[in-house]
C-alpha positions as CSV (number, residue, x, y, z in Angstrom):
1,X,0.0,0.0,0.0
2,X,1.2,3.6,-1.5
3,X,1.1,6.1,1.7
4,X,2.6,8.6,-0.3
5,X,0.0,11.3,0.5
6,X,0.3,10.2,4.5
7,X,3.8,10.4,4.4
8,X,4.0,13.7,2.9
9,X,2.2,14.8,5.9
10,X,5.3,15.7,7.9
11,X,7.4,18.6,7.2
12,X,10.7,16.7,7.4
13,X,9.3,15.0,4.2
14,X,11.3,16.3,1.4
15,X,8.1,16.6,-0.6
16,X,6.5,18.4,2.2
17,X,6.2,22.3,0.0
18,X,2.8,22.4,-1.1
19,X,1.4,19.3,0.4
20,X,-2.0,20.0,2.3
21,X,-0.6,20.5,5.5
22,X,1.7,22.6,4.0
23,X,-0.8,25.0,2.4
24,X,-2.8,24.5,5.9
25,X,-0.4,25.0,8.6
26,X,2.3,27.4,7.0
27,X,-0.6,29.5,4.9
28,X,-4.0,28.7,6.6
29,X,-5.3,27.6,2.8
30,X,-7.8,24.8,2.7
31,X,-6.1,23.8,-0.7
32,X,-8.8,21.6,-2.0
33,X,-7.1,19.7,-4.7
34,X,-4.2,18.6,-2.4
35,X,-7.0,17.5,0.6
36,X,-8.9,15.1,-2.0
37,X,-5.1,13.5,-2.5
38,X,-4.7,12.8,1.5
39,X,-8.4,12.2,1.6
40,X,-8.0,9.2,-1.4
41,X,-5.4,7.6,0.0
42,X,-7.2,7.6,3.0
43,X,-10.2,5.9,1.9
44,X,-8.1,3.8,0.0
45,X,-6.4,2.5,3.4
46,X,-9.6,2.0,4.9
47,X,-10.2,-0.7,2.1
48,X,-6.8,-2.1,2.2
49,X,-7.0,-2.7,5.7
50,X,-10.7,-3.7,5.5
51,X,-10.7,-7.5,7.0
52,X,-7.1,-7.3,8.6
53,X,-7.0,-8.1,12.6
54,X,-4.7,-5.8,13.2
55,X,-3.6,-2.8,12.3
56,X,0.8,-1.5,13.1
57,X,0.3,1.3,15.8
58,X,2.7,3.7,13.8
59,X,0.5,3.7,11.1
60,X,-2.3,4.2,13.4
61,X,-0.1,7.3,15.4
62,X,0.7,9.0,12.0
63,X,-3.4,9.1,11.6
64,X,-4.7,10.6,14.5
65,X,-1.8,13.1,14.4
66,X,-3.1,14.5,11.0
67,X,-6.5,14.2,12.3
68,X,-5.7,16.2,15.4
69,X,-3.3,18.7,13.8
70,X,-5.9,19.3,11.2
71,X,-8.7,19.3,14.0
72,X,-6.2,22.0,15.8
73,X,-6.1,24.2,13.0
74,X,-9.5,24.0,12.4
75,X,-10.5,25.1,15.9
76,X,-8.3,27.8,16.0
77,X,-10.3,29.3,12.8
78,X,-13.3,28.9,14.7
79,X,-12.3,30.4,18.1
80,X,-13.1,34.1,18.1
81,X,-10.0,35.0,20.1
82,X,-7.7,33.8,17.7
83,X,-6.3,35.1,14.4
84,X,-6.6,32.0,12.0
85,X,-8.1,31.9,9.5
86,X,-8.5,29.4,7.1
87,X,-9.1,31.1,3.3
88,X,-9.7,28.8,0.4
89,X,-13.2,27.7,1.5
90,X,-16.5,29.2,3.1
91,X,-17.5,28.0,6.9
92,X,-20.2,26.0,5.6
93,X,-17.8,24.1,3.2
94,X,-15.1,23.4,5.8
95,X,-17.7,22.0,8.0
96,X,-18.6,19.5,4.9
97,X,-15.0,18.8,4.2
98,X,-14.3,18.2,8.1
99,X,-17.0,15.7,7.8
100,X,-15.4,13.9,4.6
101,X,-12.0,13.8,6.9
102,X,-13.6,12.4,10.3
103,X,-15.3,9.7,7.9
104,X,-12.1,8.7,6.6
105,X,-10.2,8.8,9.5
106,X,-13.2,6.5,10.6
107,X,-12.8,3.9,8.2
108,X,-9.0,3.6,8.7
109,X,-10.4,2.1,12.0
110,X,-13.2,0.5,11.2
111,X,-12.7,-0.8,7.3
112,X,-16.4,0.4,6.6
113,X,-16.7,3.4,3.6
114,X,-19.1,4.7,2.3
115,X,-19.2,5.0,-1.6
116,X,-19.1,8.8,-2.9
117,X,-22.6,9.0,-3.7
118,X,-23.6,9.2,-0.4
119,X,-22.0,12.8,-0.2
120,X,-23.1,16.2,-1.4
121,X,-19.4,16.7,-1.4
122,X,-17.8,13.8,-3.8
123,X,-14.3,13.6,-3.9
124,X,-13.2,14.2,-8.0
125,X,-10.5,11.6,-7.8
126,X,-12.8,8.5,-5.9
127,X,-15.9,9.6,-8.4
128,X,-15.9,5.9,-9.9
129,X,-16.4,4.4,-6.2
């Protein structure tokens, strides 16, 4: 299994410049087309791992530290006492995109994904699922 887009999560990766967290944490951009990427491969883990009894706890640490680095971020644009701001998106449209992130961190644990066309919000690159 490719983790490409999970591995270019952290800034010592050497392909780190203009990766989603990149854009997120150094720029405060929601930059859509990079999301769908981390969001793919994702949902493509989910399936991989679908049926397996056990999943390696690295793998499983490098998750929930997107998830709660992302989450972080995310707060801080919503907290009225502080000065992030996430551009690239309205409110409304983070809120759905938060929701296509928690549901993919989701099926990492559980194996279970739902197929795109149960979302308003389809991710471009999963459109055949």
């Amino acid at each position: 299994m490719n983790l490409y887009e999970i591995e270019r999560y952290s800034a010592s990766h050497p392909d780190w410049e203009g990766s989603f967290s990149e854009r997120l944490y150094e720029y405060r951009e929601w930059n859509i087309p990079e999301f769908w990427k981390l969001h793919k491969e994702l949902v493509e883990l989910a399936v991989w791992l679908r049926g397996k009894d056990e999943i390696n706890k690295q793998l499983v640490g490098r998750i929930l530290g997107i998830q709660k680095s992302v989450r972080a971020v995310v707060a801080a644009h919503y907290n009225k006492n502080d000065v992030v701001t996430i551009s690239g998106l309205t409110d409304e449209q983070l809120h759905e995109f938060i929701e296509r992130f928690d549901m993919a961190i989701m099926g990492v644990a559980s194996g279970e994904v739902l197929p795109e066309s149960s979302f308003d919000l389809v991710n471009p690159l999963l459109i055949s699922n």
